[in-house]
C-alpha positions as CSV (number, residue, x, y, z in Angstrom):
1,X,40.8,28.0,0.3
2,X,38.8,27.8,-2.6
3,X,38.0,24.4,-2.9
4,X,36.7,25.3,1.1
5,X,34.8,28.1,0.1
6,X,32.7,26.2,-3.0
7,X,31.9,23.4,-0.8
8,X,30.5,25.4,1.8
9,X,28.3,27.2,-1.0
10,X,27.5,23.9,-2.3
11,X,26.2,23.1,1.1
12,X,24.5,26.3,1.3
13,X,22.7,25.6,-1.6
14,X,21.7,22.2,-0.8
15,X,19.9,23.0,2.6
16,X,18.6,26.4,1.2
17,X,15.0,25.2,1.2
18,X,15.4,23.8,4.2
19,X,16.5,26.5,5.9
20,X,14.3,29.7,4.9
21,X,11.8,29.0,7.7
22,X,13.1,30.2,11.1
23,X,12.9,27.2,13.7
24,X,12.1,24.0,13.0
25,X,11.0,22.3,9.4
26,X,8.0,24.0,9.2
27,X,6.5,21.2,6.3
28,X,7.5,18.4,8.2
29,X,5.5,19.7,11.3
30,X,2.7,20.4,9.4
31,X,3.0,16.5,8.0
32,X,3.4,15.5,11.8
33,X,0.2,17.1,12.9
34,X,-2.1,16.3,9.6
35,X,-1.0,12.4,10.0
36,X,-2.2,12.3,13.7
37,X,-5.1,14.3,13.1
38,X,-6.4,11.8,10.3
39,X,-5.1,9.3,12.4
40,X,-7.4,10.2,15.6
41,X,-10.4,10.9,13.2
42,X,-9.7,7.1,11.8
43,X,-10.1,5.8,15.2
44,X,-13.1,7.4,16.0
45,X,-14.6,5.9,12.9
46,X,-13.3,2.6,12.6
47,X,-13.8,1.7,16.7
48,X,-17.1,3.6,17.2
49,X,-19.5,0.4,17.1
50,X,-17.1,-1.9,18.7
51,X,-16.3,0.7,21.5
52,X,-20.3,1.2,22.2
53,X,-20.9,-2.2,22.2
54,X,-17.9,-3.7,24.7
55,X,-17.5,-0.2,26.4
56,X,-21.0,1.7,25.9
57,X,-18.6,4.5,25.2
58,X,-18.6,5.0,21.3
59,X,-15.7,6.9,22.0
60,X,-13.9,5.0,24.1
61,X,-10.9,4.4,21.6
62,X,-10.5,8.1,20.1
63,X,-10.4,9.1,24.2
64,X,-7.5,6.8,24.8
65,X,-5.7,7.8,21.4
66,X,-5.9,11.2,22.0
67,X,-4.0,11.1,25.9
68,X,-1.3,8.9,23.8
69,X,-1.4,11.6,21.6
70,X,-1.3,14.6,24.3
71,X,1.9,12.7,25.5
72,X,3.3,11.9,22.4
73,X,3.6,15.6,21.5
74,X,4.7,16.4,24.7
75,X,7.6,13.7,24.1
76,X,8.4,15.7,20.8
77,X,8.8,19.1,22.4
78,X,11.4,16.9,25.0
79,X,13.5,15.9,22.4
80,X,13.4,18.9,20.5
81,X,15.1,20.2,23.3
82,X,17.7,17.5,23.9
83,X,20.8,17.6,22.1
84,X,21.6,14.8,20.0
85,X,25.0,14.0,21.7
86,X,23.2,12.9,24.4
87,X,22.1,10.2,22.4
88,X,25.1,9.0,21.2
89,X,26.9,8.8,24.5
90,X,23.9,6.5,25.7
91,X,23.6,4.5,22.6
92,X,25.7,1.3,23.6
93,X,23.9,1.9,27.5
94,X,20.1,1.8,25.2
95,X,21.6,-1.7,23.8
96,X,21.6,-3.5,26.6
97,X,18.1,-1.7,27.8
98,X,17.1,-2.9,24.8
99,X,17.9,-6.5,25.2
100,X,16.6,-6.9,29.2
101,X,13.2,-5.4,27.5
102,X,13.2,-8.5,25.2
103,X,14.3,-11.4,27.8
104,X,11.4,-9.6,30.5
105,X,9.0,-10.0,27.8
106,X,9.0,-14.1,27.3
107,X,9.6,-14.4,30.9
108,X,6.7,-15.6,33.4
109,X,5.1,-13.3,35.4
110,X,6.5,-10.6,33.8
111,X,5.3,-10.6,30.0
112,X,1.9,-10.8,29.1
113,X,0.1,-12.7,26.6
114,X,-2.2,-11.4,24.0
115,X,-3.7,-13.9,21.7
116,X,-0.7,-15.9,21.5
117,X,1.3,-13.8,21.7
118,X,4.1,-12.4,24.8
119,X,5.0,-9.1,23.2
120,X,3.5,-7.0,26.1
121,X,5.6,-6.4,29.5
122,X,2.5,-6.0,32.4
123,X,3.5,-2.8,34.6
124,X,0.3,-3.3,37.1
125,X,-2.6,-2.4,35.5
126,X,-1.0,-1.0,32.1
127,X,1.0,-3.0,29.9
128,X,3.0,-1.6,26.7
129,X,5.1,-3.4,24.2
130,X,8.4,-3.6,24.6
131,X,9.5,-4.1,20.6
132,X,8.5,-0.6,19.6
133,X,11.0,1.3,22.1
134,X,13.2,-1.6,21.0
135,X,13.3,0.0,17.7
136,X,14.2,3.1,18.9
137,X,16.9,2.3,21.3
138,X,18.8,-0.3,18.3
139,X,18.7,2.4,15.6
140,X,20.3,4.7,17.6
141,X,22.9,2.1,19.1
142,X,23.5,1.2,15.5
143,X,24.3,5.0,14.4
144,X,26.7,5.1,17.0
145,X,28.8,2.0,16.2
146,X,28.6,2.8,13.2
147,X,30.5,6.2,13.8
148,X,33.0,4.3,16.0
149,X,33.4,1.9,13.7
150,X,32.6,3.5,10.5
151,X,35.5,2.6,8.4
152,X,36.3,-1.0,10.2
153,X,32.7,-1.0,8.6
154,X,34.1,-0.2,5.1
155,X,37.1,-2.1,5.3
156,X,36.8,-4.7,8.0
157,X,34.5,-8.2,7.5
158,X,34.5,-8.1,11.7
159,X,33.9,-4.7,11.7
160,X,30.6,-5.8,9.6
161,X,29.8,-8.6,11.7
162,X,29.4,-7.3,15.2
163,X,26.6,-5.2,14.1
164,X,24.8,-8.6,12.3
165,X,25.1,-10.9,15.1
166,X,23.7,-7.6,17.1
167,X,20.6,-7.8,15.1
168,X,20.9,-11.6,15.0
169,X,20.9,-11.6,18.7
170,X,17.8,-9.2,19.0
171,X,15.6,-11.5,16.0
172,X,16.0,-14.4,18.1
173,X,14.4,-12.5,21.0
174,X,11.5,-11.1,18.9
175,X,10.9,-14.3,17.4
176,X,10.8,-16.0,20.4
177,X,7.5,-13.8,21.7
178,X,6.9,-14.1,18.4
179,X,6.8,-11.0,16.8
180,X,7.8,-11.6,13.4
181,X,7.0,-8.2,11.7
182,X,9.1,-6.2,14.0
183,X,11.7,-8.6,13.4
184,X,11.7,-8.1,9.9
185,X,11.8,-4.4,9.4
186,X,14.1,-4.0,12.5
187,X,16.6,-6.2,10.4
188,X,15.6,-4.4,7.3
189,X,16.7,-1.0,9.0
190,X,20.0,-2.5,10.3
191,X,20.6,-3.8,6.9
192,X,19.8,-0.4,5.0
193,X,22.3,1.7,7.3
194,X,25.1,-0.7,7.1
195,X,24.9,0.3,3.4
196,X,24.4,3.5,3.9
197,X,27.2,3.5,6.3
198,X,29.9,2.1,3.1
199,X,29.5,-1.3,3.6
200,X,30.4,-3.2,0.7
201,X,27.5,-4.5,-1.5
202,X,29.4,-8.0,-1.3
203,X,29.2,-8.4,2.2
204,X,25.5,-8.3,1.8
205,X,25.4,-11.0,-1.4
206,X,27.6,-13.2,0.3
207,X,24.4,-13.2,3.7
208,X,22.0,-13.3,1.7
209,X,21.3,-17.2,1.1
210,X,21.5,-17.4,4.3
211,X,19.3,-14.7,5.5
212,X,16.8,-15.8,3.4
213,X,17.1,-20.0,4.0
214,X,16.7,-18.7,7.0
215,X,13.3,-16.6,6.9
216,X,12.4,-19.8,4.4
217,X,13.2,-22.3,7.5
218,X,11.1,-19.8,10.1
219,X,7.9,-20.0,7.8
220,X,7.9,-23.6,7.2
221,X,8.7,-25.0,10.6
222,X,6.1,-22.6,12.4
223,X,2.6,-23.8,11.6
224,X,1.1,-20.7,12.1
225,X,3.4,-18.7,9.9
226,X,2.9,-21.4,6.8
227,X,-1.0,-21.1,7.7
228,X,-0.5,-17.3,6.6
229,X,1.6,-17.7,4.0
230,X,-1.1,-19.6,2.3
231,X,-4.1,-17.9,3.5
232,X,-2.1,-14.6,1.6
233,X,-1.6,-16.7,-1.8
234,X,-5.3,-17.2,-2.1
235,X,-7.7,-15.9,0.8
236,X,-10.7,-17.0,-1.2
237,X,-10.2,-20.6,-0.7
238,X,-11.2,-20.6,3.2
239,X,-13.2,-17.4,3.5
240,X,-14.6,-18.1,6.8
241,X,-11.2,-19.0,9.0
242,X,-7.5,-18.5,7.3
243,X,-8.5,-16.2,4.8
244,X,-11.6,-14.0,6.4
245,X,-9.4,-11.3,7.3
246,X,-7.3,-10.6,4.4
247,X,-11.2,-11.3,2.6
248,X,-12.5,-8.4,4.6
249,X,-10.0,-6.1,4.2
250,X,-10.4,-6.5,0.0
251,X,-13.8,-6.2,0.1
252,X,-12.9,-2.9,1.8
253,X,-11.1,-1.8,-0.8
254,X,-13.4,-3.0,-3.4
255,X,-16.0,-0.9,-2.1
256,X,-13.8,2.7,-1.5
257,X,-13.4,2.8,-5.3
258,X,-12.2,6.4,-6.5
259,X,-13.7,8.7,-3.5
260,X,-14.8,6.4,-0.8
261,X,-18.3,5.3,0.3
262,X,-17.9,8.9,3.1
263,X,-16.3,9.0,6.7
264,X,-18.1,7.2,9.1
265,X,-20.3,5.3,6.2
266,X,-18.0,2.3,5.9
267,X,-19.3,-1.3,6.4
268,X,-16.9,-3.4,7.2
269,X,-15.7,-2.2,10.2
270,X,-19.3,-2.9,11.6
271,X,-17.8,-5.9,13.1
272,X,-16.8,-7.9,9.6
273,X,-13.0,-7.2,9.5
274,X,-11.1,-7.7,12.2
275,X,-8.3,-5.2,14.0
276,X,-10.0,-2.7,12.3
277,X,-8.3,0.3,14.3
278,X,-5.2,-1.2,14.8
279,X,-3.4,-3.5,12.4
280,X,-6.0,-3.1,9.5
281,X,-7.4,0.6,9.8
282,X,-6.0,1.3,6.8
283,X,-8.7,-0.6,4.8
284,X,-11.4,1.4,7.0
285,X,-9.9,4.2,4.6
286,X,-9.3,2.5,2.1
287,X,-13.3,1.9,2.2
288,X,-14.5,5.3,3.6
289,X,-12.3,7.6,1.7
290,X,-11.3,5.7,-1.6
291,X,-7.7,5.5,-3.5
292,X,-7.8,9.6,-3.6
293,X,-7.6,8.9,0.9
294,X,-5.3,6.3,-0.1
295,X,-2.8,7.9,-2.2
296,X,-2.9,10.3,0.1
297,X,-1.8,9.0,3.2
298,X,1.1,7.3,0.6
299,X,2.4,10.5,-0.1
300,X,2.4,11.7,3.5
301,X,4.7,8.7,4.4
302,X,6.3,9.3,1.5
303,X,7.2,13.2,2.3
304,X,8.4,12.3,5.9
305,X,11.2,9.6,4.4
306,X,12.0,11.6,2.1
307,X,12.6,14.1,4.4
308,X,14.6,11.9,6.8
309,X,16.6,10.7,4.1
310,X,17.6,14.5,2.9
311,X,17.9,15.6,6.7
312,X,20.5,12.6,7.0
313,X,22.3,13.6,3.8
314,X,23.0,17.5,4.9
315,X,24.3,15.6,8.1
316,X,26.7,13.7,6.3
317,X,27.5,16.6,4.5
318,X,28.5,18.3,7.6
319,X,30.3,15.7,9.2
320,X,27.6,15.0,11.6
321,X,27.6,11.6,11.2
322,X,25.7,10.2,14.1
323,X,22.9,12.6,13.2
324,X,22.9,11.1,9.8
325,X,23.1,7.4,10.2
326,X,20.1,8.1,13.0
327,X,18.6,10.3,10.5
328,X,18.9,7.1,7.9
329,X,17.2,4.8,10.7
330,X,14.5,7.1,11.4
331,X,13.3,6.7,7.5
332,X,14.0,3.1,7.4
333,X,11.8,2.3,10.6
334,X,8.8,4.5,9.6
335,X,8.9,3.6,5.8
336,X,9.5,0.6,6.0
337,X,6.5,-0.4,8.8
338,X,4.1,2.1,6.9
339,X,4.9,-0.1,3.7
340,X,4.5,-3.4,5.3
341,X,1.2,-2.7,6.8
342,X,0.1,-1.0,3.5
343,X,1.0,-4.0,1.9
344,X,-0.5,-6.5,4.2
345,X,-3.6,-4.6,4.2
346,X,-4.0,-4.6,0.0
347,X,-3.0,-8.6,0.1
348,X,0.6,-7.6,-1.2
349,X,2.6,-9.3,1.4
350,X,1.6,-11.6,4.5
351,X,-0.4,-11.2,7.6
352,X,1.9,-8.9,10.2
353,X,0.9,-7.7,13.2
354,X,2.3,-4.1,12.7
355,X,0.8,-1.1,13.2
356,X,0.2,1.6,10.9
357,X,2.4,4.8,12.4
358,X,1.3,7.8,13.2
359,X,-2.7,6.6,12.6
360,X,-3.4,2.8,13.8
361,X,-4.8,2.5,17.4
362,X,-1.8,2.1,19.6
363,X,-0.5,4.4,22.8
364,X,3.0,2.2,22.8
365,X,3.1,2.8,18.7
366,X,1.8,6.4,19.2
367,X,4.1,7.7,21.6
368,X,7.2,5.4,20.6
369,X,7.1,7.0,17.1
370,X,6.3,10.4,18.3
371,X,9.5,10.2,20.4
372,X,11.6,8.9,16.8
373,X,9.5,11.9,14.9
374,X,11.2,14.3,17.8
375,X,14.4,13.1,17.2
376,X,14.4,13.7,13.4
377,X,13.4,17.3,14.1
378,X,16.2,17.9,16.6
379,X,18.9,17.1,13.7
380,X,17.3,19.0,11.1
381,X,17.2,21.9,14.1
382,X,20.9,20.9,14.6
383,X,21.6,20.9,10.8
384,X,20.0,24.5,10.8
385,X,22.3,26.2,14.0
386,X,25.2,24.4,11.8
387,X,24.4,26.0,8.6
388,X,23.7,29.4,10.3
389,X,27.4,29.2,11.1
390,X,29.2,28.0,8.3
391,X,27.2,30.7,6.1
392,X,28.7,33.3,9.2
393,X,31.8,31.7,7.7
394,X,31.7,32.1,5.1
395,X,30.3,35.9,4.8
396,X,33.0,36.6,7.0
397,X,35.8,34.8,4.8
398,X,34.3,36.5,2.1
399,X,34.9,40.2,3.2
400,X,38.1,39.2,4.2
């Protein structure tokens, strides 16, 4: 009984901070809201030349952000309201939503092509893109095998495979439209909760040759992924074709230095770099507000994973295990895809054609991520109602 009681106050203790604010996380809110609001005023600022000149609307973009926005939020309150069990019963159902998603996307007639690319499904005159809600639906099919499976997980080398050829299955689909930066953090994510889930760490050294021989084998037999690989190695050596946009984007940063050269005085997205409110608006503030703007979109990204990763921990803690493998998923997805844009952007890693969440130009990112931003605050609210009783408890077992 003792050994009960201390754990419970060790619980207590941990989710203390969490818990002092009635309702929901009152900093991550505020996060929620500050990120979109620096996101819209982005838009506006990186789009406002290109929108007057194809749309003689200057703010043609920021007016189409902001409805995604308007039923983003509106998404958020939805979920906040929607018990997470509900999830869990529907995640093997969101599997195989996922997958028809994928196959209607490379199929004639159905998917829609966007420089090169079939990544968009065309539902008369509005399209979205399928591999965002992909995201969604596979993290939260991949916290619920895991809590079926958890300890065929731990113990089992099938147990462990199911879930890889899952993700195998779903690459191949992505990289047939090709969308090869979704694949890459969507396996990233599935990778990081099978270890958070007790996988052994051999399992993964023992995949990992052939995971990577395999990314190796992608690059080299796709022309236009080699073309980027080199174009990233040295963008200087063909600054007006492979390497322009990955130029452009430096010279952004170059010219932000410490404080920026002021919001709505950047140069370069006056029609020099490219995707410069969608895949690349991070330079635009890179060059408008400096490496203080910078740093501090970093930490904002940084404070919501953190965040997930804490909310997912109290889960576990409580035995709430589906709420804390979806929890781990949730960090993964938006970490992971903030980094890898971040890092394409600065001419760390190469070309991808992910958005930035939360800020780049985007209704499918916008309200997908608003949907997975919802979900996180329903388990925290969860991990709150739990706490409220186990402290009950434990008042109660204390007067006793």
């Amino acid at each position: 009984m003792f050994e009960q009681r201390k754990q419970q106050a060790t619980l207590t203790s941990e989710g203390r901070r969490s818990f002092l604010i009635a309702g929901y996380d009152f900093w991550l809110v505020c996060c929620l809201f500050l990120i979109i609001t620096i996101g819209l005023i982005m838009v506006a600022s990186a789009s406002i030349s290109a929108a007057d000149k194809y749309f003689s609307e200057p703010l043609y973009y920021f007016w189409n952000q902001g409805q995604s926005v308007i039923i983003g939020l509106f998404l958020v309150l939805l979920f906040l309201k929607m018990p997470i069990l509900y999830l869990r019963t529907l995640s093997r159902v969101l599997l195989l939503v996922a997958i028809t998603l994928l196959v209607l996307t490379v199929l004639p007639g159905v998917g829609k092509e966007v420089n090169g690319s079939m990544r968009w499904i065309q539902l008369g005159p509005k399209s979205f893109q399928a591999a965002e809600l992909v995201k969604f639906f596979i993290i939260t099919y991949l916290a619920g095998y895991l809590v079926d499976h958890r300890e065929s997980v731990q113990t089992d080398l099938l147990g462990f495979l199911k879930p890889v050829f899952i993700l195998a299955l779903i690459s191949i689909l992505l990289l047939k439209q090709p969308d090869y930066g979704s694949c890459v953090v969507l396996c990233a994510t599935g990778i990081g909760m099978l270890f958070l889930a007790g996988a052994p760490l051999g399992r993964f050294i023992l995949w990992l040759p052939l995971f990577i021989g395999t990314l190796v084998s992608l690059i080299i037999l796709s022309p236009y992924r080699m073309q980027r690989l080199m174009s990233f190695r040295d963008p200087w050596q063909d600054p007006y074709d492979t390497g322009y946009q990955l130029m452009q984007a430096l010279i952004a940063f170059g010219r932000g230095d410490w404080t920026g050269v002021g919001l709505g005085g950047g140069v370069q997205k006056l029609f020099y770099l490219p995707e410069r409110h969608t895949d690349f608006i991070f330079s635009v503030i890179a060059e408008e507000l400096g490496l203080i703007g910078t740093i501090s979109i970093i930490l904002l990204y940084l404070f919501i994973v953190w965040r997930a990763f804490v909310i997912g921990r109290l889960s576990e803690s409580l035995e709430k295990y589906f709420s804390a493998y979806l929890a781990y998923g949730v960090g993964f997805i938006i970490g992971l895809q903030a980094y890898i844009n971040i890092g394409v952007n600065m001419g760390v890693l190469p070309t991808k054609g992910l958005t930035l969440p939360f800020i780049s130009y985007g209704g499918n990112s916008m309200i997908v991520y608003c949907i997975i931003f919802g979900v996180l605050l329903r388990i925290e609210y969860e991990n709150r109602q739990n706490m409220r009783t186990v402290n009950k408890e434990l008042v109660s077992a204390y007067a006793t």
